[in-house]
C-alpha positions as CSV (number, residue, x, y, z in Angstrom):
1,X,95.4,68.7,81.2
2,X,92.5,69.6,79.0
3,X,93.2,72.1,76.7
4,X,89.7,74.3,78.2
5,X,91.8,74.4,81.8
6,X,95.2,75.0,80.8
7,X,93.6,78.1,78.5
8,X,91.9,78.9,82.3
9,X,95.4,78.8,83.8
10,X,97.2,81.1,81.2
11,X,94.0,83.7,82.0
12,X,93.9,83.2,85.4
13,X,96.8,82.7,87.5
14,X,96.4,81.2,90.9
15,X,95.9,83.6,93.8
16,X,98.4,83.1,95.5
17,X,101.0,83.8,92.9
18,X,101.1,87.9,93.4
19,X,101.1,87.8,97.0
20,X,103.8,85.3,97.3
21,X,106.1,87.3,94.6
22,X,104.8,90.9,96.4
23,X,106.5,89.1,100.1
24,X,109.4,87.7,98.9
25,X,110.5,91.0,97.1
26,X,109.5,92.6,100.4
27,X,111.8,90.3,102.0
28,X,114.3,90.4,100.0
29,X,115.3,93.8,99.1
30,X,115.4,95.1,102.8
31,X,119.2,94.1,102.1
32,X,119.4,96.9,100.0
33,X,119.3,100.0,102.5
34,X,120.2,97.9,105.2
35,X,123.5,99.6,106.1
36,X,121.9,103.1,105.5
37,X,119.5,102.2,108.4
38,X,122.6,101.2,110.9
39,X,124.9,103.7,109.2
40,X,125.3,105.9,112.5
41,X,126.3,102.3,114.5
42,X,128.4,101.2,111.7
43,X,130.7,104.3,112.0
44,X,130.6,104.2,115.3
45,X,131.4,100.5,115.8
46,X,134.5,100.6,112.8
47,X,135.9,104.0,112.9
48,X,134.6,105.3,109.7
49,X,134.2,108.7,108.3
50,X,131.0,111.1,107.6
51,X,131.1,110.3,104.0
52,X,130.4,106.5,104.6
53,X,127.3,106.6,103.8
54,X,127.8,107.9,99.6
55,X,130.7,104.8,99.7
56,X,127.8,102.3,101.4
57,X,125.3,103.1,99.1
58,X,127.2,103.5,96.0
59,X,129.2,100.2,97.1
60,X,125.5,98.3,96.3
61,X,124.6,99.8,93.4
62,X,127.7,99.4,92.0
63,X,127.2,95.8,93.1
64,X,124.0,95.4,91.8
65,X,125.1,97.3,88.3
66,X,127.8,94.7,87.8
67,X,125.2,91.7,89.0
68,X,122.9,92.8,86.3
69,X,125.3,93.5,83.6
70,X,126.9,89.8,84.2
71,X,123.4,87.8,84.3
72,X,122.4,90.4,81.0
73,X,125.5,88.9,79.2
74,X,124.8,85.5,80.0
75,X,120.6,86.1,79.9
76,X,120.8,84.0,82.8
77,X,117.4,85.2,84.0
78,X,115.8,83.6,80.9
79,X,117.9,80.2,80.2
80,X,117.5,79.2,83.6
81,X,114.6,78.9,86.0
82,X,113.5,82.5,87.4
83,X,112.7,80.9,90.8
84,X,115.9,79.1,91.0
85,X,117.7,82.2,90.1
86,X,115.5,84.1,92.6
87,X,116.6,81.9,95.8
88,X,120.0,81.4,95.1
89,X,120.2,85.1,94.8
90,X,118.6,85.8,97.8
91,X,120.6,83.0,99.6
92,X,123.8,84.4,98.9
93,X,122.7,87.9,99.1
94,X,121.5,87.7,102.9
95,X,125.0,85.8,103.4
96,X,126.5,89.2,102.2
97,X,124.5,91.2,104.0
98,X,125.1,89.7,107.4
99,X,129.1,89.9,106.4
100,X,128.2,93.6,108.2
101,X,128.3,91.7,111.5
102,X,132.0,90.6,111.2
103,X,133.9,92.2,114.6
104,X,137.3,93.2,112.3
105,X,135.3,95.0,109.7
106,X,137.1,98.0,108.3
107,X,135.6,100.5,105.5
108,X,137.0,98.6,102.9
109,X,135.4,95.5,103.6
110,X,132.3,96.8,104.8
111,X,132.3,98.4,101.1
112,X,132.7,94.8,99.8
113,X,130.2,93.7,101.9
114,X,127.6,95.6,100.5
115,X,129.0,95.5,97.1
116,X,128.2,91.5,97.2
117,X,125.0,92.0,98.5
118,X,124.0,94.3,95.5
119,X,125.6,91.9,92.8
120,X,122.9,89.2,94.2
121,X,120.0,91.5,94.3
122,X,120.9,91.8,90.6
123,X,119.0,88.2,90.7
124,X,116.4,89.6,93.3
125,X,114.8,93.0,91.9
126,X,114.8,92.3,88.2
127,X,114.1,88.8,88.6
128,X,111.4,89.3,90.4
129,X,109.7,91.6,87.8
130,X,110.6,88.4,85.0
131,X,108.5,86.2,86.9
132,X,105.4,88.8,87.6
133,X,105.6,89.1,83.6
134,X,105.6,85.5,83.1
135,X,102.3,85.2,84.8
136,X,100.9,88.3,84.2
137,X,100.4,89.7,80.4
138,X,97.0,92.1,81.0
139,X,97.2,94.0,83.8
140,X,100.7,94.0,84.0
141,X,101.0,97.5,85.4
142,X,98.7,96.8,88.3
143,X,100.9,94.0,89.3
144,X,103.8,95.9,88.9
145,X,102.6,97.9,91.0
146,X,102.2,95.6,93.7
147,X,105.4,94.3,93.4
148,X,107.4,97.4,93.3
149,X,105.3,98.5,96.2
150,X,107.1,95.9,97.8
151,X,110.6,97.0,97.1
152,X,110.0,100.3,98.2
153,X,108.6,99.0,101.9
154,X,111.6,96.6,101.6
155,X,114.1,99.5,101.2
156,X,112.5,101.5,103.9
157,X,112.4,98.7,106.5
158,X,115.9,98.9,108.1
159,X,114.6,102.1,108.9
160,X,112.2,101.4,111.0
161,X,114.5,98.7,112.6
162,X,116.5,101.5,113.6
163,X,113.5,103.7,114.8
164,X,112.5,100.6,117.5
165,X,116.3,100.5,118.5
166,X,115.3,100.0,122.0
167,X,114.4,96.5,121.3
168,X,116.5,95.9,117.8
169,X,120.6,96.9,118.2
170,X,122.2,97.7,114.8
171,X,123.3,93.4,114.8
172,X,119.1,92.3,114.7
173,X,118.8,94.7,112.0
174,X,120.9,93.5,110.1
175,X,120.1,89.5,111.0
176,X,116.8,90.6,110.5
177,X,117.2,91.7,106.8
178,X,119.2,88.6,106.2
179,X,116.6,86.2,107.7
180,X,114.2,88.1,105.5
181,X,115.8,87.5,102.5
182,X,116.4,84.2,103.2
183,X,112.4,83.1,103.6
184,X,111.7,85.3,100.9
185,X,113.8,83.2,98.1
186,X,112.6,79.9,99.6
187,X,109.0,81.3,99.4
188,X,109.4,81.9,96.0
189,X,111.4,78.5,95.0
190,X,108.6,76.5,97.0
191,X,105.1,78.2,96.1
192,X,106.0,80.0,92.2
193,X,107.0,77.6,89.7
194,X,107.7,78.8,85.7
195,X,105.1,81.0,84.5
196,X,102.7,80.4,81.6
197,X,104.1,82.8,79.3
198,X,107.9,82.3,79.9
199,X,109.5,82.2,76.7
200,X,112.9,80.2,77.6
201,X,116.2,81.3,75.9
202,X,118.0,78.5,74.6
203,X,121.5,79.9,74.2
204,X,124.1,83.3,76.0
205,X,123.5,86.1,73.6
206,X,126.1,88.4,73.9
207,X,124.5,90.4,71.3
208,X,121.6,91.0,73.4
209,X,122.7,93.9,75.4
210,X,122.5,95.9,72.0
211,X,120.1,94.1,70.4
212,X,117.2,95.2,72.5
213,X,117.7,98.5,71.6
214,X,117.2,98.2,68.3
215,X,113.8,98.7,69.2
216,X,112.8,102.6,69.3
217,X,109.8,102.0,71.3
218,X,111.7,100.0,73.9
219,X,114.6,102.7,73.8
220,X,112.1,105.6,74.5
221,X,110.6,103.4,77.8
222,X,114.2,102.9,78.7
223,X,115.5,106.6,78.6
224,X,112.2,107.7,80.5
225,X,113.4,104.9,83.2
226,X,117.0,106.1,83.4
227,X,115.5,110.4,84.2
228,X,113.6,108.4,86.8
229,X,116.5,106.8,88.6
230,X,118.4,110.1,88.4
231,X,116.2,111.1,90.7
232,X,115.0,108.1,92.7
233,X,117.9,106.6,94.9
234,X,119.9,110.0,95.8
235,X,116.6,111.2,97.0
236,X,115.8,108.0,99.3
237,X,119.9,108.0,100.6
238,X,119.6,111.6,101.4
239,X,115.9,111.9,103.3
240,X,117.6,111.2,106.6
241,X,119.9,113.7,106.2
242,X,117.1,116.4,104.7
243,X,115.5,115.5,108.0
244,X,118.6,116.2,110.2
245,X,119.3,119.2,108.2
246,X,115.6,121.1,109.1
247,X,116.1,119.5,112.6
248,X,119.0,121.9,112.9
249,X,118.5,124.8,111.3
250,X,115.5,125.0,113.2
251,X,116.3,123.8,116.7
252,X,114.0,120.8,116.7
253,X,114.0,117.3,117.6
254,X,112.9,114.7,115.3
255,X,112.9,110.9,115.3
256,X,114.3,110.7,111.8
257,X,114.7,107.0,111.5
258,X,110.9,106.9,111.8
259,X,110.2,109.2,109.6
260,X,112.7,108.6,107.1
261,X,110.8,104.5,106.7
262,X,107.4,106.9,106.7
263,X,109.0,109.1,103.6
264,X,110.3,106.1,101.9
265,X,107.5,103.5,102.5
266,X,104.5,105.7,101.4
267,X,106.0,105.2,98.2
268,X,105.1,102.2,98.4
269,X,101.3,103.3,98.3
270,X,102.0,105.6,95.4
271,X,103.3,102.5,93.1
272,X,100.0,100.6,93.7
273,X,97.8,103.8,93.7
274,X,99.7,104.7,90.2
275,X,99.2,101.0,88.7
276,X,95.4,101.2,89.1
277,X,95.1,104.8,87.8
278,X,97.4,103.1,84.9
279,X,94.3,101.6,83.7
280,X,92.4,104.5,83.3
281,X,94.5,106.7,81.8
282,X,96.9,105.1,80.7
283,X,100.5,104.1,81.8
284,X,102.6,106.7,79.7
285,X,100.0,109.5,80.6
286,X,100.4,108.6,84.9
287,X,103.7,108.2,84.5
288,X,104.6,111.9,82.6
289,X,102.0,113.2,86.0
290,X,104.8,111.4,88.5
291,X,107.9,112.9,86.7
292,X,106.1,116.8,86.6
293,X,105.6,116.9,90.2
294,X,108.5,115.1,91.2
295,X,110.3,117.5,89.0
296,X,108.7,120.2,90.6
297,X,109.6,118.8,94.2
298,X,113.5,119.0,93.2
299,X,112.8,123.1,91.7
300,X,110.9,123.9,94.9
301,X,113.1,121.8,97.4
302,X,115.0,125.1,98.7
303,X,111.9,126.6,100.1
304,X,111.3,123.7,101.6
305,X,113.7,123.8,104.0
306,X,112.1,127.3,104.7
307,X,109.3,126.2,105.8
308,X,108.1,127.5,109.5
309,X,107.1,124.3,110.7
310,X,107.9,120.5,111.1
311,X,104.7,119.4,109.6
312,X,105.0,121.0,106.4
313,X,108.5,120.4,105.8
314,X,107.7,116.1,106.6
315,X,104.1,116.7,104.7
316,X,106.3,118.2,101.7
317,X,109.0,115.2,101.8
318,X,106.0,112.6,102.3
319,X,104.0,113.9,99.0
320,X,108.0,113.8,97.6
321,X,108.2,110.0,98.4
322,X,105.5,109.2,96.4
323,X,105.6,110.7,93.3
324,X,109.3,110.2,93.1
325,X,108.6,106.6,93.0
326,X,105.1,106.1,91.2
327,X,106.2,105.8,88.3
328,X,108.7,103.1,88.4
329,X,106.4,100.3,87.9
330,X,104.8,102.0,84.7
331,X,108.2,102.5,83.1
332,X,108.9,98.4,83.7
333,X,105.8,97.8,82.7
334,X,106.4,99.7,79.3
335,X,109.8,97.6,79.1
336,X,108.5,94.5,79.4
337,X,105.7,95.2,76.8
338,X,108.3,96.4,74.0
339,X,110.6,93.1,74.7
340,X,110.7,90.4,72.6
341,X,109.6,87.4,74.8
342,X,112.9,85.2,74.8
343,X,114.5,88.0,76.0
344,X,112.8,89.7,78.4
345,X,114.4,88.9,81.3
346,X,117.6,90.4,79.8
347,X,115.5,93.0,78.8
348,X,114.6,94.1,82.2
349,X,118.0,93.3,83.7
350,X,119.7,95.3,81.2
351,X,117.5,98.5,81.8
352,X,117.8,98.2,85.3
353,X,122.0,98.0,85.1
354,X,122.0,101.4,83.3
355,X,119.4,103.2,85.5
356,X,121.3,101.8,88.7
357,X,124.6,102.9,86.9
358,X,122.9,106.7,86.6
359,X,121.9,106.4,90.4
360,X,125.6,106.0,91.1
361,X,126.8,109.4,89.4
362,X,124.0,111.3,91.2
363,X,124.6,109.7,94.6
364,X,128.2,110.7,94.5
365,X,127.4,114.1,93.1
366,X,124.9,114.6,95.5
367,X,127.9,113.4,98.5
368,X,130.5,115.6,96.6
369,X,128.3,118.9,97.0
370,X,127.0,118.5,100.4
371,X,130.4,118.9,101.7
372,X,130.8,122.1,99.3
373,X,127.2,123.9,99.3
374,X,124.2,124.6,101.4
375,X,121.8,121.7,101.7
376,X,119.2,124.5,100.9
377,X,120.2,124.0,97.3
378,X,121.9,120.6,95.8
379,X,118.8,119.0,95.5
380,X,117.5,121.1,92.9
381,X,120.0,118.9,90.8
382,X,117.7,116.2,90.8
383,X,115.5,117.9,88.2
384,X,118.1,116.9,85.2
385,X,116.1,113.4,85.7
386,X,112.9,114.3,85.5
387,X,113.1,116.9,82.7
388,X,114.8,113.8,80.4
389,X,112.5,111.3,81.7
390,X,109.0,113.6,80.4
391,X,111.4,114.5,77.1
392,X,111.6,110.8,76.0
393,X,108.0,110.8,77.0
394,X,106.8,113.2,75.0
395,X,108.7,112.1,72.2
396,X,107.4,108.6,72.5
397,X,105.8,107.4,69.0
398,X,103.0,104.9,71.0
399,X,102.0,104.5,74.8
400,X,100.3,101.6,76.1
């Protein structure tokens, strides 16, 4: 190739690179809150108790904490082929997923189940992210964007499965999800080869868990990320329950499964929204806006559930699904621009296993204090995230 095109091809990535990588992550991670969009079926069908849904969802990111600690060890993501990894994860992930549909099921392997399915998304989520950076080095935030755009509409899709359940039973869902995942690795393994600035590791570093925070500018990114998650997945478990809360307190009838995919997917919006304002104002700046007001949603939450009508209540939860997502793509963005290039796959997996870890402790808090406390008041928890997340912001030495 002459040397004029293949500096073309490093600028310019082909076009249908983004979209293909923005899909398949679509695709792929509606496994993740696939049993906390059938959760009401599932206890139903096996006999299961009201706390399920903490065990479900903690059962994947448990899974998913131990995927990406393993393929972090091993820095599988950047000795082997991203794409490879990518649809062998999503192969074995939908296979877990559909494990939901077996008639015996009890809570224990239900919990395993799901546990499987987040170890392979481990290959999905921040692999995804590798590949976007291989092809992408301006502009990475914007594409970020896109692509955790795409997780967020993924997460939220089981629940609008649910919503049309007069034509998809709990079982499409969930074959759904998995047929999802399945075209979404293939996608990826047929249309995005190796990127042009994939840097490949040529040997496990088992040093490299520690070794990436040796760098403080990195470690700052990565705190600000782990106050984020805090936040992030106990809110999006516990919207449908916010929902049924104000629907009886108030005497109401709401179709939460709808709105529960509306409050989660407008994130979604938010992510793209927050990558273009990114290059205006910079990525540390938009993402210290997202924390303040998400922070702010957690302090006011309380009178939230005050509120005299349903509008304002779902208005107040839908400007909550944004911001409390918005700035996840920054914070990888920032990660992926303090790694060292041989290792930043295992840069991005690594990150990701601690801030899913965190979203484990506050999921199970959040489960713990339901049963104890008014729903009025647990969420205001969620601020401890938030606060930490602006506090290694502000004590950042150099945004980007």
């Amino acid at each position: 190739m002459p040397i004029f095109a293949e500096q073309s091809f490093f600028l310019t990535p082909p076009k249908h690179i983004l979209p293909t990588i923005v899909i398949a992550q679509f695709c792929c991670t509606s496994l993740w809150f696939a049993s906390n969009g059938v959760l009401s079926e599932l206890v139903a069908n096996f006999d299961l108790r009201a706390n399920a849904l903490g065990n479900l969802t903690a059962a994947v990111q448990f899974g998913f904490i131990t995927g990406t600690l393993v393929f972090a060890l091993w820095t599988v993501t950047d000795r082997f082929s991203p794409s490879k990894v990518f649809l062998t994860s999503a192969i074995f992930g939908a296979l877990g997923n559909a494990g939901m549909l077996w008639q015996d099921n009890t809570l224990f392997t239900l919990v395993l189940f799901r546990f499987l399915t987040g170890f392979f998304l481990a290959g999905i989520y921040p692999v995804g992210m590798k590949i976007a950076a291989d092809y992408f080095d301006k502009g990475l935030g914007r594409s970020l964007g896109f692509l955790v755009g795409a997780l967020v509409l993924g997460t939220a899709f089981p629940h609008l499965l649910k919503g049309l359940d007069t034509y998809f039973p709990w079982q499409s869902v969930v074959m759904t999800t998995s047929g999802l995942a399945f075209f979404g690795g293939l996608s990826i393994a047929l249309l995005v080869p190796n990127g042009p600035y994939r840097k490949q590791g040529q040997q496990v570093d088992l040093k490299a868990f520690f070794k990436v925070f040796q760098n403080t500018d990195f470690r700052a990114a990565a705190f600000g990320y782990f106050g984020h998650m805090w936040e992030l997945y106990a809110f999006w478990a516990f919207v449908p329950l916010m929902l049924m809360k104000y629907q009886e307190v108030h005497n109401i009838v709401l179709n939460i499964p709808i709105l529960s995919f509306g409050i989660i997917a407008i994130g979604g919006l938010a992510c793209v929204l927050g990558g273009y304002l990114s290059q205006r104002i910079g990525v540390k700046k938009t993402a210290g806006i997202a924390l303040l007001l998400s922070g702010c949603c957690c302090l006011v939450s309380p009178l939230a559930f005050m509120l005299p009508t349903e509008d304002l209540f779902v208005g107040f939860l839908f400007f909550w699904g944004m911001v409390v997502i918005a700035d996840s793509p920054l914070f990888s963005t920032l990660v992926a621009q303090r790694s060292t290039p041989e290792l930043k796959g295992t840069a991005l997996t690594i990150v990701n296993c601690i801030g899913f870890a965190i979203t484990i402790v506050s999921i199970q808090l959040m489960t713990v204090l339901q049963s104890t406390y008014s729903h009025f008041w647990i969420y205001m928890l969620l601020v401890v995230g938030p606060f930490l997340g602006l506090y290694a912001l502000v004590h950042k030495k150099k945004s980007r």
